[in-house]
C-alpha positions as CSV (number, residue, x, y, z in Angstrom):
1,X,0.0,0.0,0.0
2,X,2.9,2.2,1.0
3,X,4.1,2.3,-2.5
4,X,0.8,2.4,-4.2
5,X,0.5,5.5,-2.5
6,X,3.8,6.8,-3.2
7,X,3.5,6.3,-6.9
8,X,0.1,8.0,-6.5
9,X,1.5,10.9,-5.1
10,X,4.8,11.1,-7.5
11,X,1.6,11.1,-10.4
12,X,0.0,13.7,-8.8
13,X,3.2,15.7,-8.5
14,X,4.5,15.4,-12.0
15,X,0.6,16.2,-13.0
16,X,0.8,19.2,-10.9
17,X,4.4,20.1,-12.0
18,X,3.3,19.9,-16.0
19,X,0.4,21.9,-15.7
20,X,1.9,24.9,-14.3
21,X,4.6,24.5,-17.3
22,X,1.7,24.6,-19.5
23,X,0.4,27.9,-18.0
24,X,4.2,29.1,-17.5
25,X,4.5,28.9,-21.5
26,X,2.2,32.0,-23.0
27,X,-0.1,30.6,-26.4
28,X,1.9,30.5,-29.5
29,X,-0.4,33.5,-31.0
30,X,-0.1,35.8,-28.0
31,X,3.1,37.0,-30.0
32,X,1.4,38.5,-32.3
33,X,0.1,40.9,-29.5
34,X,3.5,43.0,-29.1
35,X,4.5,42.9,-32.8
36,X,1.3,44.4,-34.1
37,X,2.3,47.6,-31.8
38,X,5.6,47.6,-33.1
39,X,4.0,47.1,-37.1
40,X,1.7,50.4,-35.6
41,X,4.9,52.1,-34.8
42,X,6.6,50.9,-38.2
43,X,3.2,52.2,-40.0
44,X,3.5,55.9,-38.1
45,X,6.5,56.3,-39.5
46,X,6.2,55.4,-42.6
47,X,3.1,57.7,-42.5
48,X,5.4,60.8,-41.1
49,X,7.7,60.4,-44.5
50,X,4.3,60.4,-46.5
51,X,2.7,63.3,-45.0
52,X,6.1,65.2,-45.0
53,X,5.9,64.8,-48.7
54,X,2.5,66.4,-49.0
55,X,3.2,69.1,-46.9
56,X,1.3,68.1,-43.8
57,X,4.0,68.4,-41.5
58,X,1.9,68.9,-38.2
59,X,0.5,65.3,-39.1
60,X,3.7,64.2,-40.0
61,X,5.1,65.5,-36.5
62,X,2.1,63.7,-34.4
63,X,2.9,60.4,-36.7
64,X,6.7,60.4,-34.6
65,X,4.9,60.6,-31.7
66,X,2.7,57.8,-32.0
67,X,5.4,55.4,-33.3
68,X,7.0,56.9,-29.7
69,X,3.5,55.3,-27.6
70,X,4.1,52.1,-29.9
71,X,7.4,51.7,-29.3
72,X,6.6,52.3,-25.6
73,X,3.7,50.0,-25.2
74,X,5.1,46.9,-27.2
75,X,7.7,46.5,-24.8
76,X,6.0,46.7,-22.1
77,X,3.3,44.3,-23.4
78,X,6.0,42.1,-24.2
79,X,7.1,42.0,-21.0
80,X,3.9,41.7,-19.2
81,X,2.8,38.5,-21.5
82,X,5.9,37.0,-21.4
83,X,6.7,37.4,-24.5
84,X,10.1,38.0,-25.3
85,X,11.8,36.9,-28.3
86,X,14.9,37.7,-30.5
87,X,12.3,37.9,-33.3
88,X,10.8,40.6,-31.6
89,X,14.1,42.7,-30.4
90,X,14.8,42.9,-34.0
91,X,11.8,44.0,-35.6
92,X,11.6,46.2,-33.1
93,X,15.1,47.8,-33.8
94,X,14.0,47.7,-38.1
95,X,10.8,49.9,-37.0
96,X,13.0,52.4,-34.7
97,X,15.2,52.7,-37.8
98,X,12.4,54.3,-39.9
99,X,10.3,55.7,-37.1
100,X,12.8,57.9,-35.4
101,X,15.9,57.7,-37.8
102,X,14.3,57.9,-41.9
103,X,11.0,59.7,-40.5
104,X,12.9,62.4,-38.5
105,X,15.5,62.9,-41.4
106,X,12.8,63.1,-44.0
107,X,10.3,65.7,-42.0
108,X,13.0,68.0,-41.2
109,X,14.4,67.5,-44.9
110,X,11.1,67.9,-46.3
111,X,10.4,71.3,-44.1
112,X,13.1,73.2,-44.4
113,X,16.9,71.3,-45.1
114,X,15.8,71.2,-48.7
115,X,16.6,74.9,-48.6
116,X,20.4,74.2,-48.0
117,X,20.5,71.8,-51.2
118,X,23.4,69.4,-50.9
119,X,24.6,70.5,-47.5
120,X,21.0,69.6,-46.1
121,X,20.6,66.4,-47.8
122,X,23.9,65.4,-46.0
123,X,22.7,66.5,-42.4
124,X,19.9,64.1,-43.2
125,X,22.1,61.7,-44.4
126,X,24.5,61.8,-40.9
127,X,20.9,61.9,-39.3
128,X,19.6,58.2,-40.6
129,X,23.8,56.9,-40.2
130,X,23.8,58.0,-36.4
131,X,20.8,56.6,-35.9
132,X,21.5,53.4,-37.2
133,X,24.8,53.2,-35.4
134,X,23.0,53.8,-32.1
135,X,20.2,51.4,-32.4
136,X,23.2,48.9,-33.7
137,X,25.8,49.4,-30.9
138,X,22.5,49.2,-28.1
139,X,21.5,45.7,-29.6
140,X,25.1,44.4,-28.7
141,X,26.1,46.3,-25.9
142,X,26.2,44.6,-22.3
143,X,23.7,46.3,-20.4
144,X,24.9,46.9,-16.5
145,X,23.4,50.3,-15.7
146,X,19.6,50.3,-16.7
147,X,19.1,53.6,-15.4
148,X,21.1,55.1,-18.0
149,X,21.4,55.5,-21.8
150,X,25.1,55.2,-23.2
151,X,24.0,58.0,-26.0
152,X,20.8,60.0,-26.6
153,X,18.1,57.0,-27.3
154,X,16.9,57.7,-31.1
155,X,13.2,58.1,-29.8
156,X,13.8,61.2,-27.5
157,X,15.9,62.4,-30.7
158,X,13.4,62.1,-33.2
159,X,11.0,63.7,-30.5
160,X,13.1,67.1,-30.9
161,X,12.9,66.8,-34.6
162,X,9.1,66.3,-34.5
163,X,8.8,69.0,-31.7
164,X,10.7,71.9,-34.1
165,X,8.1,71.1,-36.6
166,X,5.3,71.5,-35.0
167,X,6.2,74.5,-33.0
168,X,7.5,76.2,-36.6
169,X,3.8,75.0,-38.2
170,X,2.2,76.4,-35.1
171,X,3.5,79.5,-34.8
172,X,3.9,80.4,-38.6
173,X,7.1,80.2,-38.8
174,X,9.5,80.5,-42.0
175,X,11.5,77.2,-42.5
176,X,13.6,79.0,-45.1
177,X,14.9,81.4,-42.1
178,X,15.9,78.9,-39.9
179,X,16.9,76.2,-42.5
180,X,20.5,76.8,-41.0
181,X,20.0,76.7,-37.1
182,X,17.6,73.6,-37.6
183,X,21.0,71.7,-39.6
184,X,23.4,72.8,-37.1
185,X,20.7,71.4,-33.8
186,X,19.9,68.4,-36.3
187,X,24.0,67.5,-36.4
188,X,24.2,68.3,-32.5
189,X,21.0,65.8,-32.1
190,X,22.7,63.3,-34.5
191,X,26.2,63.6,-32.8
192,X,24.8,62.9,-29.1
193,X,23.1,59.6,-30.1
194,X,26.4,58.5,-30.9
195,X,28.0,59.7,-28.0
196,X,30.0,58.1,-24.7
197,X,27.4,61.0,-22.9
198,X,25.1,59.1,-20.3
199,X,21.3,60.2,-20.9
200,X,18.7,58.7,-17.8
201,X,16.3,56.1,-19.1
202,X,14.1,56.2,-16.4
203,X,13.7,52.6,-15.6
204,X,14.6,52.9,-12.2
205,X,11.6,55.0,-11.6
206,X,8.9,52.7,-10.0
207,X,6.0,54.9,-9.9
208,X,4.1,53.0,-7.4
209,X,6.0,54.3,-4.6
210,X,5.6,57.1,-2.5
211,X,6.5,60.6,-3.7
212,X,7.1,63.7,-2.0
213,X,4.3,66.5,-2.4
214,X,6.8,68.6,-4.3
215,X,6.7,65.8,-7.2
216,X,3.3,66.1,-7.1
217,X,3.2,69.5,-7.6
218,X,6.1,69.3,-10.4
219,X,3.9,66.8,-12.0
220,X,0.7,68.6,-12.5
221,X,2.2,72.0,-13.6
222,X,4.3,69.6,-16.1
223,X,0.7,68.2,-17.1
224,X,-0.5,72.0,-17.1
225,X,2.1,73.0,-19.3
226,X,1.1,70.9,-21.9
227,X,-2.3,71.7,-21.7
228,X,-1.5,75.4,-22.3
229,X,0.8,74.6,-25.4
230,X,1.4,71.1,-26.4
231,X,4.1,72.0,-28.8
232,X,5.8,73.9,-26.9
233,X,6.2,71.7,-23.8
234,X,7.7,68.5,-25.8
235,X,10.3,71.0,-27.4
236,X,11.3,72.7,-24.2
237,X,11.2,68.3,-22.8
238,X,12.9,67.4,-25.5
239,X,15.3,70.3,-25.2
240,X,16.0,69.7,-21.4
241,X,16.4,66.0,-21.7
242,X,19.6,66.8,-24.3
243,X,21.0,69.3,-22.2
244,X,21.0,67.9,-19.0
245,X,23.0,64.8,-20.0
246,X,25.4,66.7,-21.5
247,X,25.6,69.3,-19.3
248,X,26.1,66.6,-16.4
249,X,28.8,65.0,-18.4
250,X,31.0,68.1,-19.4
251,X,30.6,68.3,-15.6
252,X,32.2,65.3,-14.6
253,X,35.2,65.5,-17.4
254,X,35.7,69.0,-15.4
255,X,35.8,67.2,-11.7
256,X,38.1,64.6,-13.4
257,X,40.4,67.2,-14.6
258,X,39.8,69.0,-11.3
259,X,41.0,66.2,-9.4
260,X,44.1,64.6,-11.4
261,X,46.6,66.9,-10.3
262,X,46.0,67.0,-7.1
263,X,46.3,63.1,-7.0
């Protein structure tokens, strides 16, 4: 009887033990889930370059920023189904290549680096390379610090690019008078995705936790902000985000410098 029941309960075990690896494993088709946000993504950018070339740059600067919500939201998805695959991380990095490397180049081409002829077709051109060699070296590189970017990610850069257009549409602004500023910022843009300069990713953040009342506060007149000018807001984001890794870097190369003599 003893081992009757202890074959029994070795049954029941491995019974137990292979249904929860049959729950464990997500459905075959529940992959389709995250990669239909990233084909969205792929599809708003694509869009941007075709509205840019109709002159409907406004549309063509909300397009960037829905690929940016896909591009958000089909990680995340991925992560919360379990659904991870190298399938996935690639198609993912194609569809960041046109949604915030072409697209940007394209729209900002399209609006006003035509004016500059050659010399603005090869600001796009740097543009798309940059972007392409920071999506490549962030597919291979070791990842230790998640709380940090090594280089401005391509999605906050294409944000900027998207951001200048609308504002310019908005506000009625002559592209052919700031044809030349736009290059020079679009190179600067295009130069810190490439960088060593360390840009926050946010990942760290757990918003579940408690915050103090001064977030709170930050956090609505944020929210107010764009309310009062959405345009506006994501430039001077967009703007800030740029700055404030580079600023903190040049200040650390100055410490460092600081501090070697001495030692």
């Amino acid at each position: 009887m003893s081992s009757e029941h202890s074959n029994n309960d070795a049954d029941n075990t491995a019974n137990v033990k292979a249904k929860k690896a049959v729950r464990a494993k997500p459905a075959k088709g529940i992959y389709v889930l995250p990669n239909l946000f990233t084909t969205a993504g792929l599809f708003a950018g694509f869009y941007a370059i075709m509205q840019a070339r109709l002159g409907h740059f406004e549309a063509a600067s909300l397009a960037i920023y829905v690929a940016m919500v896909m591009d958000i939201l089909d990680g995340r998805l991925a992560r919360l189904t379990n659904t991870q695959s190298a399938f996935g991380s690639e198609y993912d990095s194609l569809s960041d290549m046109v949604s915030f490397g072409v697209a940007p180049a394209m729209v900002l081409f399209e609006f006003a680096l035509s004016e500059l002829g050659r010399f603005g077709s090869l600001v796009a051109f740097v543009y798309i390379a940059c972007a392409a060699l920071r999506l490549a070296r962030f597919n291979v590189a070791t990842v230790n610090d998640k709380s940090h970017f090594i280089g401005m990610p391509s999605p906050g850069a294409a944000a900027i690019m998207a951001s200048i257009v609308w504002v310019s549409v908005d506000y009625d602004i002559d592209p052919s008078g700031i044809s030349v500023p736009l290059a020079i910022l679009m190179l600067a843009t295009a130069l810190a995705m490439v960088s060593n300069v360390k840009f926050r990713s946010f990942k760290d953040v757990n918003f579940r936790d408690q915050m103090p009342f001064v977030g709170l506060i930050v956090g609505v007149m944020v929210v107010a902000l764009i309310y009062w000018d959405p345009p506006m807001a994501f430039l001077f984001c967009g703007l800030g985000y740029l700055l404030s890794g580079t600023i903190l870097y040049v200040v650390k190369k100055l410490r460092r410098q600081n501090k070697s003599p001495t030692e």
